[in-house]
C-alpha positions in Angstrom: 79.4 95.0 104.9 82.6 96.3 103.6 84.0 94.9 100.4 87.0 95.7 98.2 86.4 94.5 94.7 89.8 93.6 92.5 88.6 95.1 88.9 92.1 93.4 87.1 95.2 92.0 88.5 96.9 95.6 88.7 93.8 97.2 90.3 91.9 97.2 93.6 89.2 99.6 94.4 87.6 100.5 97.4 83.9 99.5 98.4 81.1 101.7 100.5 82.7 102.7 103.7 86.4 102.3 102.7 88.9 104.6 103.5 90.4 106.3 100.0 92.4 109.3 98.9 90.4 110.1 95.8 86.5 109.3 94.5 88.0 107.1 91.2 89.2 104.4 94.0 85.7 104.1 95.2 84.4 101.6 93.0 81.3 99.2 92.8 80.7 96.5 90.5 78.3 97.8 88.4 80.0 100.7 87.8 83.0 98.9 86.1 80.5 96.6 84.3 78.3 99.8 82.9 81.7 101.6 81.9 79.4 104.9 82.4 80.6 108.4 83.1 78.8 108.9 86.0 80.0 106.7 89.0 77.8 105.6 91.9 80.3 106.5 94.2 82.9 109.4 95.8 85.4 110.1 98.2 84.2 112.2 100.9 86.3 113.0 103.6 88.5 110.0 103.3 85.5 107.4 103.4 83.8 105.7 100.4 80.3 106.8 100.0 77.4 107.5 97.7 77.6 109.9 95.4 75.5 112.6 95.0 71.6 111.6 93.8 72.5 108.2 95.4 71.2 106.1 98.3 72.3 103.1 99.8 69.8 100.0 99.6 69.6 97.2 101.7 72.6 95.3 99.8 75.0 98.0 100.6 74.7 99.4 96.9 74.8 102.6 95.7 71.7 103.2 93.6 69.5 106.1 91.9 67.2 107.9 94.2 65.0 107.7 91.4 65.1 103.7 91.1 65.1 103.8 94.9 61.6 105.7 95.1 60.2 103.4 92.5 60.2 100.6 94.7 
């Protein structure tokens, strides 16, 4: 399923499988909420995926492949 989430009124950020320029307008949720410096998500050629050490899971989430293998 292919989202866009609006973080604020003056930004929009891309969701898994969105086209994009640049990884920081591939975005999920969680990332905003956590603030961390390591993002779930990149660019890679022109398409929002997961970033490295990341899988998708059945929610269309990019999550740990550590968390991933624990369940």
């Amino acid at each position: 399923m292919l989202k866009n989430y609006k973080i604020n009124q003056y930004h929009c950020f891309a969701a898994i499988g969105n086209k994009c320029d640049n990884s920081y307008e591939c975005y999920q949720a969680e990332d905003y909420k956590n603030d961390s410096p390591i993002k779930s998500m990149m660019c890679d050629l022109n398409i929002c995926t997961c970033a490295d050490n990341y899988i998708l899971n059945v929610e269309d989430k990019c999550i740990s492949k550590s968390a991933g293998k624990q369940k």
